[in-house]
Every structure is written in C-alpha cells, then in structure tokens.
Backbone bond lengths (Angstrom), bond angles and torsions (degrees), N, CA, C in turn:
res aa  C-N    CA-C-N  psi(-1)  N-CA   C-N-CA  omega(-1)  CA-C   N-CA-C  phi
1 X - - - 1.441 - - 1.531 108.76 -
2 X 1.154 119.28 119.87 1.588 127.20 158.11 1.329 132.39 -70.02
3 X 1.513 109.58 98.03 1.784 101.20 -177.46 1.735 94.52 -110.34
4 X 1.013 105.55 174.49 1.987 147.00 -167.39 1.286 111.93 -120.91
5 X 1.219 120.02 127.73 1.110 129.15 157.68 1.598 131.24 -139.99
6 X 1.302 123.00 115.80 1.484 96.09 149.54 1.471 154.83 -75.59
7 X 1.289 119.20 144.15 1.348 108.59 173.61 1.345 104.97 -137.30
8 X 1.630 111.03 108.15 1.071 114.62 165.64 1.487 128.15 -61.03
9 X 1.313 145.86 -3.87 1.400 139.49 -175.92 1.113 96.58 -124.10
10 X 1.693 137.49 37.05 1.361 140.09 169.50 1.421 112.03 -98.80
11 X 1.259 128.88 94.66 1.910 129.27 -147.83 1.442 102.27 -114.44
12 X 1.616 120.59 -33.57 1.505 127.24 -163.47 0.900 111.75 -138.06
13 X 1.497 118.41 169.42 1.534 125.03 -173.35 1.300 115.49 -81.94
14 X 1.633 111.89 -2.51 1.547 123.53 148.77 1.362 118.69 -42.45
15 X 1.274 117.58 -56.79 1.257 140.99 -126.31 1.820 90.89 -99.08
16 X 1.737 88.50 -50.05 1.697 90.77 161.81 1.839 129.83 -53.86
17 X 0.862 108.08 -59.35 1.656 134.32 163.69 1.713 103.00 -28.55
18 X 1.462 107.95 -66.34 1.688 122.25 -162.69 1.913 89.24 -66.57
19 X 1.280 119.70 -37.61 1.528 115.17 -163.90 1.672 102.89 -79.69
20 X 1.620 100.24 -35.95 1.186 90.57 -172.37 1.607 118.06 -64.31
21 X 1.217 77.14 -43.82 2.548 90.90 176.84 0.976 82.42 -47.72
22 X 1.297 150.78 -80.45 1.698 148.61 -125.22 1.806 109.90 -71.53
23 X 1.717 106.09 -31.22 1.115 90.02 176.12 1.474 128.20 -116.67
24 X 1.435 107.07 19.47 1.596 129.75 -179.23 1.803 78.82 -94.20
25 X 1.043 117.14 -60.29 1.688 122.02 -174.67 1.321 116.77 -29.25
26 X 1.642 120.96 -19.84 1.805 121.83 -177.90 1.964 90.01 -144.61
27 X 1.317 122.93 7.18 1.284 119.56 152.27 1.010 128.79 -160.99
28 X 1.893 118.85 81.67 1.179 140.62 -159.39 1.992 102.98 -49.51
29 X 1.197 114.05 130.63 1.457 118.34 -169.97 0.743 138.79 69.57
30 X 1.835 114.00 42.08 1.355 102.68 -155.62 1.206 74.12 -126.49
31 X 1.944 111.75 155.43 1.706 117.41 -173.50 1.469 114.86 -105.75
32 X 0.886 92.81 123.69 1.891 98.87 -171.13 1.970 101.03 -101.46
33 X 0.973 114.65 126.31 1.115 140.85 140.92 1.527 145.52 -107.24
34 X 1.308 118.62 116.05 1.436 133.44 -141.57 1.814 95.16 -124.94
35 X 1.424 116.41 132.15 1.506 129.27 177.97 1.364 90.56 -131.50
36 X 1.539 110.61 94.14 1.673 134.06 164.09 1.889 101.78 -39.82
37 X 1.567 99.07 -72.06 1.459 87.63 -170.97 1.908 122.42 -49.61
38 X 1.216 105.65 -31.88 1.358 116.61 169.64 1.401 120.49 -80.38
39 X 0.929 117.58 -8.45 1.817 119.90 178.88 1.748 112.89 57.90
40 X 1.261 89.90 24.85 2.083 93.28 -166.55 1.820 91.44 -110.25
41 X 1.289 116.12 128.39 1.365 135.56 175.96 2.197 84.79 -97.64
42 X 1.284 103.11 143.10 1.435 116.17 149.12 1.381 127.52 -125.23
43 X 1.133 110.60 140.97 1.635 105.96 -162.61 1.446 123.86 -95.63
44 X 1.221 166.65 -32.58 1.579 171.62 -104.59 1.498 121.36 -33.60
45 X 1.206 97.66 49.76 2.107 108.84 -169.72 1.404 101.73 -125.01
46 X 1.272 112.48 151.65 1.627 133.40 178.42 1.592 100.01 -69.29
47 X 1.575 131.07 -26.11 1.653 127.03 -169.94 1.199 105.71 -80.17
48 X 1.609 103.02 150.33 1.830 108.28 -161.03 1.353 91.62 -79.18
49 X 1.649 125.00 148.18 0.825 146.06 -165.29 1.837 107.74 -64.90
50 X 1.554 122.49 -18.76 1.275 104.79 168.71 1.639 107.29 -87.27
51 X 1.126 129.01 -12.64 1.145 114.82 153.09 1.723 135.43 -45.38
52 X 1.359 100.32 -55.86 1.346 119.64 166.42 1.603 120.13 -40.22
53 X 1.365 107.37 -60.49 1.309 118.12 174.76 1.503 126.48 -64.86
54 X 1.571 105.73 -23.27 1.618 108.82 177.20 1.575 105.24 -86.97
55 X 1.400 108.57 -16.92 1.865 112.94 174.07 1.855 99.45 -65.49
56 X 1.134 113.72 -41.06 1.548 122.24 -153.36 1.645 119.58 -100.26
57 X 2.016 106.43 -8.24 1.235 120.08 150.14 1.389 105.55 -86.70
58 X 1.545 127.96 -49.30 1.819 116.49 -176.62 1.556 105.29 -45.99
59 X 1.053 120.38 -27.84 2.262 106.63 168.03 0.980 123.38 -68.60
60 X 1.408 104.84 -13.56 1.882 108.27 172.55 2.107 96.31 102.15
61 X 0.897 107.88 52.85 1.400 105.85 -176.73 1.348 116.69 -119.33
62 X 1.086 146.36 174.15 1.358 126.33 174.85 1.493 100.20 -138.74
63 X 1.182 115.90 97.26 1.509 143.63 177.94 1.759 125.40 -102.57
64 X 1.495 104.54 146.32 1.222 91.80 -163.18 1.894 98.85 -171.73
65 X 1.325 113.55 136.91 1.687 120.47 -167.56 1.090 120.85 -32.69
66 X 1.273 122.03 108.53 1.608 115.90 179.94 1.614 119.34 -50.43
C-alpha cells in the first residue's frame, strides 16, 4: 500500500535518514521516498498509514495526510 505524507520540518537528508529508520522500525522493508523541496515523504509498506505517521511524529516531526 502507498501512503503520502507531509512533513513540513523535513529540510535534509538527515531528516530523510531519521524518517526513514523510524518507519522501516514498525515496517521492516518498507520504501520510503522523500521530495525535500516538496516536504512529501511516500511510503510503499503493508502498515496502516496511522501507524506510519505516529513512527514519523515520535522523531519530533510534524507530519500530516498528504
């Protein structure tokens, strides 16, 4: 399943990195793709998307349904 997200305070490839651990961390293999200038993370994991998003606020991010 493909979910969307924004995160507006996602600036660096830090920021990419920390989201990505966070959401392989509650859905091992799942492919994250991140568009910095767009602040939109995309997800490619079987976990329901509020899962996803509560992995990617616990980093301190402020995320929210694409």
């Amino acid at each position: 399943m493909k979910t969307e997200f924004i995160v507006s305070d996602m600036t660096c490839n830090h920021c990419v990195q920390t989201i990505t651990k966070a959401v392989q961390a509650v859905s091992p293999g799942a492919v994250v793709a991140a568009d910095l200038t767009a602040h939109r993370v995309s997800i490619e994991a079987p976990a329901k998307a509020a899962v996803l998003q509560a992995a990617i606020a616990d980093e301190g991010y402020d995320v929210q349904p694409a």
